[in-house]
VOBA-1610 file (N, C-alpha, C; in pm, whole numbers, padded with zeros to 5 digits, always signed):
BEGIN
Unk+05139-00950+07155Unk+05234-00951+07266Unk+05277-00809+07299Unk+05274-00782+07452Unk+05311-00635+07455Unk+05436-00629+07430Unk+05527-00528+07442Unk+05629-00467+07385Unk+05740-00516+07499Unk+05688-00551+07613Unk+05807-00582+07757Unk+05768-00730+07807Unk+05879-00754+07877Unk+05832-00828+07936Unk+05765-00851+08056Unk+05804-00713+08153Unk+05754-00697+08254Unk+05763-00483+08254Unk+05657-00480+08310Unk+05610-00318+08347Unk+05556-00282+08424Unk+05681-00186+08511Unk+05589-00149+08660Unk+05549+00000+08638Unk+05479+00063+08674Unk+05439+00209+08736Unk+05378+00243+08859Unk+05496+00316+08969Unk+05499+00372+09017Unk+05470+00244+09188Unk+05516+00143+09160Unk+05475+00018+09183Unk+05556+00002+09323Unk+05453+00034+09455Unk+05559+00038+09587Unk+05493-00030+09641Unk+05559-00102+09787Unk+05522-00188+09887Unk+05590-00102+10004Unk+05513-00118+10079Unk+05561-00109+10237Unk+05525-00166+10368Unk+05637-00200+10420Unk+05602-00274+10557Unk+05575-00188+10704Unk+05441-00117+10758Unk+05482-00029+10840Unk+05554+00087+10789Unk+05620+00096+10848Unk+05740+00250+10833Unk+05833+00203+10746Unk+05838+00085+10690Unk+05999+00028+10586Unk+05893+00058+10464Unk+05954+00116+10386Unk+05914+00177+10253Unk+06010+00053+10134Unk+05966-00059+10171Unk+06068-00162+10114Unk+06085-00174+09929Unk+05998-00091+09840Unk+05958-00085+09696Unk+05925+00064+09706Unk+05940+00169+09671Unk+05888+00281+09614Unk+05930+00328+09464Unk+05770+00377+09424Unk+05784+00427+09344Unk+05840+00355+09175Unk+05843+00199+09219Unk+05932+00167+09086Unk+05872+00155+08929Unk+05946+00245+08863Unk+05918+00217+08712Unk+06043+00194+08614Unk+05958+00030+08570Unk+06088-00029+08513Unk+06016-00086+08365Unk+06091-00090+08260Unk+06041-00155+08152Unk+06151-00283+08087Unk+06135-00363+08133Unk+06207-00521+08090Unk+06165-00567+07952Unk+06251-00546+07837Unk+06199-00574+07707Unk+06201-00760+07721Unk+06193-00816+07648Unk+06124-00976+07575Unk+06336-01010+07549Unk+06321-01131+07624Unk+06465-01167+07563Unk+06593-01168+07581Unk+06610-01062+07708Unk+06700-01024+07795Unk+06745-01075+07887Unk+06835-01075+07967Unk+06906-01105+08080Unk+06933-00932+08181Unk+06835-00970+08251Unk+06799-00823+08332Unk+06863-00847+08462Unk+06975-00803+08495Unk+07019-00773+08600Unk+06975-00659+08743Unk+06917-00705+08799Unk+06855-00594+08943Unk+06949-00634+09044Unk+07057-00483+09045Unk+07151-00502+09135Unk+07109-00404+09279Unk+07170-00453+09351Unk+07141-00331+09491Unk+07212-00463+09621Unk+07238-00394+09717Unk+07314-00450+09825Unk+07162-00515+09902Unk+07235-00609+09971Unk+07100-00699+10121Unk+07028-00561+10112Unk+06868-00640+10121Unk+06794-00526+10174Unk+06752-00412+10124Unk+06775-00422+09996Unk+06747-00330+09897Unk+06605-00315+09844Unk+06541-00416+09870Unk+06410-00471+09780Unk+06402-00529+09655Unk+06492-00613+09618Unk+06499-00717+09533Unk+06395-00779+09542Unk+06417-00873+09657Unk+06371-01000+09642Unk+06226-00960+09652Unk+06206-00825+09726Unk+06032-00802+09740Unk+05956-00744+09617Unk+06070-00714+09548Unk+06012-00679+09365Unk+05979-00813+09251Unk+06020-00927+09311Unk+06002-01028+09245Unk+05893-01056+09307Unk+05877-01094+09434Unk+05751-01110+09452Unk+05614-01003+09436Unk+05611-00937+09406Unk+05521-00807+09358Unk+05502-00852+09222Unk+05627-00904+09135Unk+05577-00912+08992Unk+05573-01091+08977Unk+05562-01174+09113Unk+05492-01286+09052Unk+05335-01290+09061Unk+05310-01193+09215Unk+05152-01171+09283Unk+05158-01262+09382Unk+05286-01227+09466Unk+05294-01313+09616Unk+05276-01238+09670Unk+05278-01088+09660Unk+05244-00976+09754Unk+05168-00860+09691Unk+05057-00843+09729Unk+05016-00724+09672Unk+05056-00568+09734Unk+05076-00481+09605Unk+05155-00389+09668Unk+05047-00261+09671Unk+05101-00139+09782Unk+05053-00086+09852Unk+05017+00022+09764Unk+05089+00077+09675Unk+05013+00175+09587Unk+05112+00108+09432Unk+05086+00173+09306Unk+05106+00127+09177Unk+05054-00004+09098Unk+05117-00030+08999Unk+05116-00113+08928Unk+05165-00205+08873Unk+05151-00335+08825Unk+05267-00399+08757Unk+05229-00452+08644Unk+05259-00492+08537Unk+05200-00630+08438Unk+05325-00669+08426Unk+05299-00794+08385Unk+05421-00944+08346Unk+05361-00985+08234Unk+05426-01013+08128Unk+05337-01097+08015Unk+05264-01095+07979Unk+05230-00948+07982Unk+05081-00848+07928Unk+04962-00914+08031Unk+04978-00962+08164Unk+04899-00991+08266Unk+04927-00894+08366Unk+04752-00823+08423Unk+04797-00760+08556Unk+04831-00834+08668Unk+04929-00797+08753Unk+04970-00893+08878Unk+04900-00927+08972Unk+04796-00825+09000Unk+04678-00771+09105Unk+04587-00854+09043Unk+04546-00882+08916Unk+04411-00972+08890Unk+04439-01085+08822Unk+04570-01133+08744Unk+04586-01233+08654Unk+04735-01289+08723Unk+04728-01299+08890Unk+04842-01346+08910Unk+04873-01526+08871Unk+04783-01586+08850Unk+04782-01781+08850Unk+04818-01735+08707Unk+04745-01708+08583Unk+04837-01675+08461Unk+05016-01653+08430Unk+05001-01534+08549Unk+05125-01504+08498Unk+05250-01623+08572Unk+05232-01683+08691Unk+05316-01766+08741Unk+05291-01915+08680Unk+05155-01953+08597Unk+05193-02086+08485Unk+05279-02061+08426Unk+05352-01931+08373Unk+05390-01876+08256Unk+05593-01859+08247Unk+05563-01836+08416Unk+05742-01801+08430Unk+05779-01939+08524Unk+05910-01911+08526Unk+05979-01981+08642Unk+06027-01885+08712Unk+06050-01978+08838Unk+06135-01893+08969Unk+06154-01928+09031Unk+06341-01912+09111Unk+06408-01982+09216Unk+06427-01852+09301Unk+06366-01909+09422Unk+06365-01797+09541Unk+06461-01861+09621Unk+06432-01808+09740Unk+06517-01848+09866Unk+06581-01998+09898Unk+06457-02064+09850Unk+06481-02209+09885Unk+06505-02293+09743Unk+06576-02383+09719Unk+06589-02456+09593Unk+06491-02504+09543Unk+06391-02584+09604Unk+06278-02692+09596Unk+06295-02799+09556Unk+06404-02861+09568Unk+06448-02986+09536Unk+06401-03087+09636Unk+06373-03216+09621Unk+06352-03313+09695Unk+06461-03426+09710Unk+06527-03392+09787Unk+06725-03462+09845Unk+06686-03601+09870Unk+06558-03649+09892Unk+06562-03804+09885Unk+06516-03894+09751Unk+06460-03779+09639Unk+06455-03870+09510Unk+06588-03826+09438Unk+06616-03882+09315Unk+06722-03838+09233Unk+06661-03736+09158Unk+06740-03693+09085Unk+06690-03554+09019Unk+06659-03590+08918Unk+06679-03692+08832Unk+06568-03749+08723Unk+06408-03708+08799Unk+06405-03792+08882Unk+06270-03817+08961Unk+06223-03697+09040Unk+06297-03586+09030Unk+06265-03455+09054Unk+06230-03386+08959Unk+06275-03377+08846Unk+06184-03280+08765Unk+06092-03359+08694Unk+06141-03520+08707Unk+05968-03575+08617Unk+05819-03541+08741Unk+05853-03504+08854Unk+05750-03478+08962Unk+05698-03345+08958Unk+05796-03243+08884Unk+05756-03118+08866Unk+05660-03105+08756Unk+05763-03186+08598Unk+05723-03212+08457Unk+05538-03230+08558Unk+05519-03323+08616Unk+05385-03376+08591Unk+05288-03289+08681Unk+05335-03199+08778Unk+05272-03071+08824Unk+05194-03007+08743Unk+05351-02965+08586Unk+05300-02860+08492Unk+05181-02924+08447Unk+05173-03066+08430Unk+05088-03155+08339Unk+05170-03118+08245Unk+05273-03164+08184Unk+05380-03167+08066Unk+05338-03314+08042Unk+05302-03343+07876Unk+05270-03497+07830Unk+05391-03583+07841Unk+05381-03688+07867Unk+05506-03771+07914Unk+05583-03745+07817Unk+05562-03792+07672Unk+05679-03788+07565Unk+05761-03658+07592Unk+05660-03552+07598Unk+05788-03417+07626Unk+05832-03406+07740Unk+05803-03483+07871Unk+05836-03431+07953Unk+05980-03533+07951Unk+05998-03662+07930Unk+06122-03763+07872Unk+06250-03648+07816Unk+06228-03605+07701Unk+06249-03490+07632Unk+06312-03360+07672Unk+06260-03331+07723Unk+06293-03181+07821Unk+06379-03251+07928Unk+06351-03357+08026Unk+06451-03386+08135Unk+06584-03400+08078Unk+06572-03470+07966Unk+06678-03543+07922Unk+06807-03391+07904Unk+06703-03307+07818Unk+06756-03200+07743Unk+06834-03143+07797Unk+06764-03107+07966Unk+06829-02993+08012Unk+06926-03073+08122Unk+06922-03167+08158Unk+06995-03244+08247Unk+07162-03230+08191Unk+07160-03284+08028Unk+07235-03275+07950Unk+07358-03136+07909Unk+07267-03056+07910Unk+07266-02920+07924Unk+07388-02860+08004Unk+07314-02905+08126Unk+07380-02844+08268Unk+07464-02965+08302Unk+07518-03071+08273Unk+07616-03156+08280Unk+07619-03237+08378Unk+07448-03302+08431Unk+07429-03345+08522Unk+07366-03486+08452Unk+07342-03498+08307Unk+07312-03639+08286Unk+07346-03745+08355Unk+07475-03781+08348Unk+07525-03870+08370Unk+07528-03897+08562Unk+07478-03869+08628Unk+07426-03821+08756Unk+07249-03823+08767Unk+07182-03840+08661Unk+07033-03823+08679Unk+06987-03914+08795Unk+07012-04034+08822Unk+07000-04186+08881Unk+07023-04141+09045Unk+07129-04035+09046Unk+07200-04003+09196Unk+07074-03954+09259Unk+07057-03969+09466Unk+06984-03895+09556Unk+07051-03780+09524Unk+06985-03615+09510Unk+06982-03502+09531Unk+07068-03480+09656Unk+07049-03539+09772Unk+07129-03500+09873Unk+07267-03535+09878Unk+07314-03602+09804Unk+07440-03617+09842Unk+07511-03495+09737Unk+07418-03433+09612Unk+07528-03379+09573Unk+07568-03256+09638Unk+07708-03184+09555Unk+07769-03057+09616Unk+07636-02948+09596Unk+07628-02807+09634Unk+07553-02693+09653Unk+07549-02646+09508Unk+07696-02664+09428Unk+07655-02627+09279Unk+07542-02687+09214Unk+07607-02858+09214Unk+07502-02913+09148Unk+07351-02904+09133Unk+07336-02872+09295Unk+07195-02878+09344Unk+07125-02742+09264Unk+07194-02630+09288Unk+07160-02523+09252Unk+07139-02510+09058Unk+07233-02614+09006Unk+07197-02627+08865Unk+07065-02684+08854Unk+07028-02796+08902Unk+06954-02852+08896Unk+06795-02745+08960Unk+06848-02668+09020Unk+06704-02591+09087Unk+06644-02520+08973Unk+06804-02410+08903Unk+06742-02377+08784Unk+06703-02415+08720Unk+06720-02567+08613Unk+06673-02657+08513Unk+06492-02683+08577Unk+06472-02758+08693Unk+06349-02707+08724Unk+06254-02576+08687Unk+06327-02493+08695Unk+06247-02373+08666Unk+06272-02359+08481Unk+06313-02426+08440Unk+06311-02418+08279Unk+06227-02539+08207Unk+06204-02594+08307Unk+06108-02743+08265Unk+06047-02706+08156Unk+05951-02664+08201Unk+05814-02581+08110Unk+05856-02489+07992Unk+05931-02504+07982Unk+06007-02367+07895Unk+05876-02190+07888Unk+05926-02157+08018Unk+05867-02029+08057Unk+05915-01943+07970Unk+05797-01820+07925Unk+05915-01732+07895Unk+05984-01598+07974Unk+05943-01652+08102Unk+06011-01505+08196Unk+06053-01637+08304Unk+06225-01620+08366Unk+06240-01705+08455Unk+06304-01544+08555Unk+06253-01592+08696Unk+06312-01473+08802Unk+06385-01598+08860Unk+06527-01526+08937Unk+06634-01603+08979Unk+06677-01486+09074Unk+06651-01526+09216Unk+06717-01454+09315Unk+06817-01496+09384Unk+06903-01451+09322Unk+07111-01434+09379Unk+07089-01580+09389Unk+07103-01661+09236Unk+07100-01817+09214Unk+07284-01814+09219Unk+07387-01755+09220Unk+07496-01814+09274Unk+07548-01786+09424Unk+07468-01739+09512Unk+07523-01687+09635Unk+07531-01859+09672Unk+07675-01834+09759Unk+07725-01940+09902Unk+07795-02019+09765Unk+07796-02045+09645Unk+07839-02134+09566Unk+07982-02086+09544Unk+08070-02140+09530Unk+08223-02145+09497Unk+08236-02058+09380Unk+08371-02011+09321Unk+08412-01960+09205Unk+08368-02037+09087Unk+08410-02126+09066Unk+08431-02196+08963Unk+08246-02306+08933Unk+08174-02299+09072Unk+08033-02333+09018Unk+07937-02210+09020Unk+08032-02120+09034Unk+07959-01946+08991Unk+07961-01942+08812Unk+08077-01963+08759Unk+08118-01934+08622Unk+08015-02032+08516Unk+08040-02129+08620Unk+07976-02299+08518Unk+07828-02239+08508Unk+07757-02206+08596Unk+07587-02169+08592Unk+07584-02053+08548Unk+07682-01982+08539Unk+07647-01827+08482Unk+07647-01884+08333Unk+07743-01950+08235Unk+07756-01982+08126Unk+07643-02063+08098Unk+07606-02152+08175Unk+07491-02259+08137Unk+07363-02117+08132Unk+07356-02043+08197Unk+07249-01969+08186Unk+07246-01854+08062Unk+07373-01804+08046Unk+07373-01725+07915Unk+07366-01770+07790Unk+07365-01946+07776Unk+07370-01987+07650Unk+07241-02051+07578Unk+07158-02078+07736Unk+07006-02133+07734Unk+06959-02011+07718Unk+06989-01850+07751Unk+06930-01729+07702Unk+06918-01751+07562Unk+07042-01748+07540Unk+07069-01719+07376Unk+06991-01848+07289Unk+06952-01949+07342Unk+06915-02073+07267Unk+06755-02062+07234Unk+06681-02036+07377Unk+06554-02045+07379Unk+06485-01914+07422Unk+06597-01790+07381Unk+06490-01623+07373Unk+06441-01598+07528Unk+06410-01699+07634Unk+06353-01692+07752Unk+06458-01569+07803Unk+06364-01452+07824Unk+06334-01297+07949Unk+06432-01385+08070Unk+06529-01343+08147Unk+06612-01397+08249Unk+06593-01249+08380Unk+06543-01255+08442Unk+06527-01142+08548Unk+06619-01168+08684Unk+06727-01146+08692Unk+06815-01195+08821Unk+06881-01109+08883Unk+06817-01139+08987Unk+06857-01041+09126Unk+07011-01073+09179Unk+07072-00999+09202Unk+07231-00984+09261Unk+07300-00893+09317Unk+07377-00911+09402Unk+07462-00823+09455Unk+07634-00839+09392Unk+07630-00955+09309Unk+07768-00994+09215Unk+07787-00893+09124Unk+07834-00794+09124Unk+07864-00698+08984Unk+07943-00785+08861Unk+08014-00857+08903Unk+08130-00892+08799Unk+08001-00952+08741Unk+07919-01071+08808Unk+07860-01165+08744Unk+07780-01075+08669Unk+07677-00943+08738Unk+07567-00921+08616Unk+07668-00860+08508Unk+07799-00811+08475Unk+07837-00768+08435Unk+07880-00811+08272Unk+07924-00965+08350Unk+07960-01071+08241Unk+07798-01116+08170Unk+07724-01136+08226Unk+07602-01218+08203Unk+07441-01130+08159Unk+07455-00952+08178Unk+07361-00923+08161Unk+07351-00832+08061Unk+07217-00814+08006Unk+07252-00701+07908Unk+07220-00549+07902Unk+07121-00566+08033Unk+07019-00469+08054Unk+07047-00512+08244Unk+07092-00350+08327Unk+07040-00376+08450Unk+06999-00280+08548Unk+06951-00301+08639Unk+06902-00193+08726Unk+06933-00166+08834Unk+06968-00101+08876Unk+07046-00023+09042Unk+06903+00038+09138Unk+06928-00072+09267Unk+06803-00008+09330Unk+06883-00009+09481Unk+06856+00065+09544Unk+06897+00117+09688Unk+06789+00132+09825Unk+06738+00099+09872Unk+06638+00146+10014Unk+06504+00123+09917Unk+06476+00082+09829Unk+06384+00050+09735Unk+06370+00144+09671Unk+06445+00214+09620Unk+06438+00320+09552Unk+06537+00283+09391Unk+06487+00285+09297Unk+06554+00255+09175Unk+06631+00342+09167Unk+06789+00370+09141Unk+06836+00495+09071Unk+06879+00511+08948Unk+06864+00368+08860Unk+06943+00430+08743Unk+06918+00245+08625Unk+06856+00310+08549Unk+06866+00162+08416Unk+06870+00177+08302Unk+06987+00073+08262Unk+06989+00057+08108Unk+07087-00037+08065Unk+07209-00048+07969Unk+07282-00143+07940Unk+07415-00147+08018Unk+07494-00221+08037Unk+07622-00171+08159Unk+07709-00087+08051Unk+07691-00066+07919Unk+07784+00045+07873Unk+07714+00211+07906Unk+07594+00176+07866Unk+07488+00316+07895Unk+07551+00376+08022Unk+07552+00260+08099Unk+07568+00311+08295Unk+07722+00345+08257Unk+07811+00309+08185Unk+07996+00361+08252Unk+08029+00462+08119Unk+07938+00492+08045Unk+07915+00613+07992Unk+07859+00767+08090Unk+07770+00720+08163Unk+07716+00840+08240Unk+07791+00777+08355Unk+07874+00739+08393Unk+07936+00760+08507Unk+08057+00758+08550Unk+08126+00808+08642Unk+08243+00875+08676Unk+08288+00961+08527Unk+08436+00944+08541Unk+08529+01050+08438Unk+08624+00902+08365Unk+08634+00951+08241Unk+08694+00909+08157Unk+08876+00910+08180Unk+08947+00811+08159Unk+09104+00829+08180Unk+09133+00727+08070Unk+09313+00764+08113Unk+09365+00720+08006Unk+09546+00710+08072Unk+09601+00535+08073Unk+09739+00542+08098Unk+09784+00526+08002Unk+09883+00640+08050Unk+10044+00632+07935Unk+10148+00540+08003Unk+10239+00424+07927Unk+10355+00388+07975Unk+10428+00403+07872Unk+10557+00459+07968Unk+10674+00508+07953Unk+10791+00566+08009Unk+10834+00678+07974Unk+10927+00731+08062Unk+10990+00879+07973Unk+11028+00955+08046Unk+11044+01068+08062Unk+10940+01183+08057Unk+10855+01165+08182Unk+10738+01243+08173Unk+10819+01361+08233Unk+10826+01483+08211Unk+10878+01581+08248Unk+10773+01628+08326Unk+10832+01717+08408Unk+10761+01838+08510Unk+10696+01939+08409Unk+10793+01978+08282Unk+10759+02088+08189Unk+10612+02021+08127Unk+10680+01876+08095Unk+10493+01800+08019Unk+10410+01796+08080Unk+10389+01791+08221Unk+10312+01759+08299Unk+10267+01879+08293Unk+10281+01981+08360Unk+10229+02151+08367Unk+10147+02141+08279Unk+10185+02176+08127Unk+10099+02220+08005Unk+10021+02118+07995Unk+10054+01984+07998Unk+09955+01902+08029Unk+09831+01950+08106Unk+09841+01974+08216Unk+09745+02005+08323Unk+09628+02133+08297Unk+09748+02231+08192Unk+09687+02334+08179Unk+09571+02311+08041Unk+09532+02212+07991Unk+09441+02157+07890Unk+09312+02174+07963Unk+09235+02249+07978Unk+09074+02256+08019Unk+09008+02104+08053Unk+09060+02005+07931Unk+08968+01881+07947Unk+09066+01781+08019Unk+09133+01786+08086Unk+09207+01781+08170Unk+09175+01749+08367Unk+09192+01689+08426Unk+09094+01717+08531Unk+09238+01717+08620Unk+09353+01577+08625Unk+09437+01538+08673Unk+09537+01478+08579Unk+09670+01494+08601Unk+09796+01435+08547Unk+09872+01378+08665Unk+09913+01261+08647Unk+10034+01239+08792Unk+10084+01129+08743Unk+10193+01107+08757Unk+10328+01014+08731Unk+10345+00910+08825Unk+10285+00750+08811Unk+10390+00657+08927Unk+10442+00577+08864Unk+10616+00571+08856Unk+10686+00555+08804Unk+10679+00538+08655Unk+10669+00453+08572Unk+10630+00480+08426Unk+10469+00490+08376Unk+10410+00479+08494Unk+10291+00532+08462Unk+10215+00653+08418Unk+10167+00704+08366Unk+10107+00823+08345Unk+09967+00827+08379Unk+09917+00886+08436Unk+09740+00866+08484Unk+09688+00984+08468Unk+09579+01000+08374Unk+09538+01156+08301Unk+09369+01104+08332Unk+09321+01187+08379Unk+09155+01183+08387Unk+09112+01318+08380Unk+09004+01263+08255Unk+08978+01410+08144Unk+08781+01417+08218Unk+08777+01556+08188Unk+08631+01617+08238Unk+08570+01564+08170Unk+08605+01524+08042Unk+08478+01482+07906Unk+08550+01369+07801Unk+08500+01284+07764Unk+08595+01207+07635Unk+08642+01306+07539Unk+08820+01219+07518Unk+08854+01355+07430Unk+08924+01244+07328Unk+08993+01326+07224Unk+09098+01191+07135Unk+09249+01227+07234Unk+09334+01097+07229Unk+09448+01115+07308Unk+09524+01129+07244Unk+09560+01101+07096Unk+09642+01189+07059Unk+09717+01264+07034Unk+09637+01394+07068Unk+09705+01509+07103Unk+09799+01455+07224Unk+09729+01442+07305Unk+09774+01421+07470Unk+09941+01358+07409Unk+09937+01231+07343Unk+10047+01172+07333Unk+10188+01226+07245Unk+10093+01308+07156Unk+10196+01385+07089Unk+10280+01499+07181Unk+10190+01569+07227Unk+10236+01721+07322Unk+10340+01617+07449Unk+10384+01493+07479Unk+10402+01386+07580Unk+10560+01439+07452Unk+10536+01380+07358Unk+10685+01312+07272Unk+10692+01476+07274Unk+10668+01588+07231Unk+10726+01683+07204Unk+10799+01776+07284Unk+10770+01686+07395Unk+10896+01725+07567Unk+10960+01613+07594Unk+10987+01563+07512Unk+11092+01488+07539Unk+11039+01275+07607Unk+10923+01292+07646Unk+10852+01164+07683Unk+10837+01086+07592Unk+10902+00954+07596Unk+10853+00825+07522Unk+10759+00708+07553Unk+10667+00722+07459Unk+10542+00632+07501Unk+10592+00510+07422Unk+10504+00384+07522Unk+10530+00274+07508Unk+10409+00224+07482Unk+10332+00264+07553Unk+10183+00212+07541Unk+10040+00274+07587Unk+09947+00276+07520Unk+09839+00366+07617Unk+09713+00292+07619Unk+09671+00302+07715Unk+09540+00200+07758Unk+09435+00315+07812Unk+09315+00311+07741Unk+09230+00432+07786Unk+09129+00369+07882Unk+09110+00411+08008Unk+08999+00380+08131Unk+08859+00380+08060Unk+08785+00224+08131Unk+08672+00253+08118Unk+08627+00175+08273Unk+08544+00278+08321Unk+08454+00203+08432Unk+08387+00107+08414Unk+08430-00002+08558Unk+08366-00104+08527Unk+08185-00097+08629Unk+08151-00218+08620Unk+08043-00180+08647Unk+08023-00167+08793Unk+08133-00243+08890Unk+08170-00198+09040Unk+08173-00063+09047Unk+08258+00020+08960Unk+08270+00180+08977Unk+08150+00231+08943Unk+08082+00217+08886Unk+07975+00274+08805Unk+07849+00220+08973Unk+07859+00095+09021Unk+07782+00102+09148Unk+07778+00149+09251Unk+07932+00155+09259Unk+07968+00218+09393Unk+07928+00382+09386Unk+07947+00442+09233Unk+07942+00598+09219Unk+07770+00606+09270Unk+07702+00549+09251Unk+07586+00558+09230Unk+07519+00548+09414Unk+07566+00450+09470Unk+07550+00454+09596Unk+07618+00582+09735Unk+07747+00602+09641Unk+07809+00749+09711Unk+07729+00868+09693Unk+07641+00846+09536Unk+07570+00976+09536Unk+07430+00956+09622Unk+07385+00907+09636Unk+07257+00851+09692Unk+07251+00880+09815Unk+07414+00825+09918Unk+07433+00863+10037Unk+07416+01034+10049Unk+07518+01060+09974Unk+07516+01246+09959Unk+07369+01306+09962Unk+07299+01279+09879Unk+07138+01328+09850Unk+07079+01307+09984Unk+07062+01197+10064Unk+07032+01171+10198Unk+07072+01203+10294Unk+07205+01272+10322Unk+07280+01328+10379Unk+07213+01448+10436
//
């Protein structure tokens, strides 16, 4: 087994003059929940299709599952699942009778395919509902049920493009959890495209920032709010002096100090220990109550990344 689950080099598509994929090199290890973030129009959804072999691309490379995409694409798509644009559900059978129609696509032997419906129906909290037409249910349900389809077979690479968009809060949370726990259960590679930060945030472990099809930046969401923006740190309390504040300021690693009302807001050039900071605070007279040190979340860490991008193009 190769070492990833999926590997591109240098792997672009273009439409005409839309340069919709350039240049991408990405390495997706075995096991993960891979988040590919970027706004509409980014080339998401045209990178999934490049690494199922729905589109062949215009210069580079790809493999999936130690298969090239360009010559072993029917391999590599027995192999994964994937919910694109459309659900593929059939709204006039019940969804029992929807994935035993898929089950018998895969050619899954009846006993397992009994087995697996049961499993994952169960799973995603739609048992008791198997019997129901597909159409009457809500957009969550349906959308649980699209994914469980794509887990029939138990693949080991499933691609999922923005599987909670148009869905509510609360059937955002339910499928994000049903999906992080079937990660953790059955090892299956999770590749999901989004524009939700919070969600890849909560749900991924490994992700990638791509812009105009241009990748700018991958690895774990701590890796990314390590290299990005500046580090801070609030003080609450009270009696921040003018005198603390100054010498405060005058600290090299230091960037900004400013006071709203018992707040203290210090953002340092480099990680430092605070400490000091809090001691040199009490030794003018300031009493701390509490200190909470900043860490970027992964919104800041996207947005920085897209401000710089603009700048470079600029």
């Amino acid at each position: 087994m190769e070492s990833y689950a999926i590997v591109t080099q240098n792997l672009s598509r273009h439409f005409g003059s839309v340069h919709a994929v350039e240049n991408l090199n990405l390495e997706v290890p075995h096991g993960v929940v891979f988040g590919f973030l970027g706004p509409n129009g980014a080339g998401k959804t045209t990178t999934i299709r490049l690494l199922l072999g729905l589109l062949a691309p215009t210069a580079g490379s790809s493999r999936v599952l130690g298969y090239d995409t360009a010559t072993r694409a029917d391999e590599i798509r027995a192999r994964t699942g994937a919910l694109l644009e459309h659900h593929g559900l059939y709204e006039r059978m019940s969804a029992e009778d929807n994935l035993e129609f898929y089950g018998r696509i895969y050619r899954m032997p009846a006993a397992q395919r009994l087995v697996r419906i049961r499993e994952l129906l169960e799973h995603f909290g739609l048992w008791e509902r198997r019997k129901d037409m597909v159409g009457k249910w809500s957009r969550g349900m349906k959308q649980k049920l699209a994914v469980a389809r794509t887990l029939l077979a138990k693949p080991a690479l499933v691609f999922l493009d923005e599987p909670t968009a148009g869905l509510d809060p609360v059937a955002s949370v339910a499928l994000r959890e049903d999906l992080e726990s079937l990660a953790g259960m059955e090892g299956v590679t999770i590749f999901i495209n989004t524009h939700n930060l919070a969600e890849a945030e909560k749900l991924c472990q490994q992700v990638g920032v791509i812009r105009a099809g241009t990748l700018l930046t991958v690895g774990s969401v701590e890796d990314l709010r390590q290299n990005s923006g500046n580090p801070s740190t609030v003080i609450i309390g009270s009696g921040f002096s003018e005198l603390a504040l100054v010498d405060l300021r005058m600290n090299p690693d230091v960037m900004s100090a400013e006071v709203d009302d018992h707040r203290l807001m210090v953002e340092f050039a480099r990680p430092v220990e605070v400490a000091p900071i809090v001691s040199l605070l009490v030794s003018k007279g300031a009493r701390v109550e509490e200190v909470h040190k900043g860490q970027a979340s992964l919104e800041d860490v996207f947005m920085t990344l897209m401000k710089e991008e603009q700048e470079v193009q600029a």
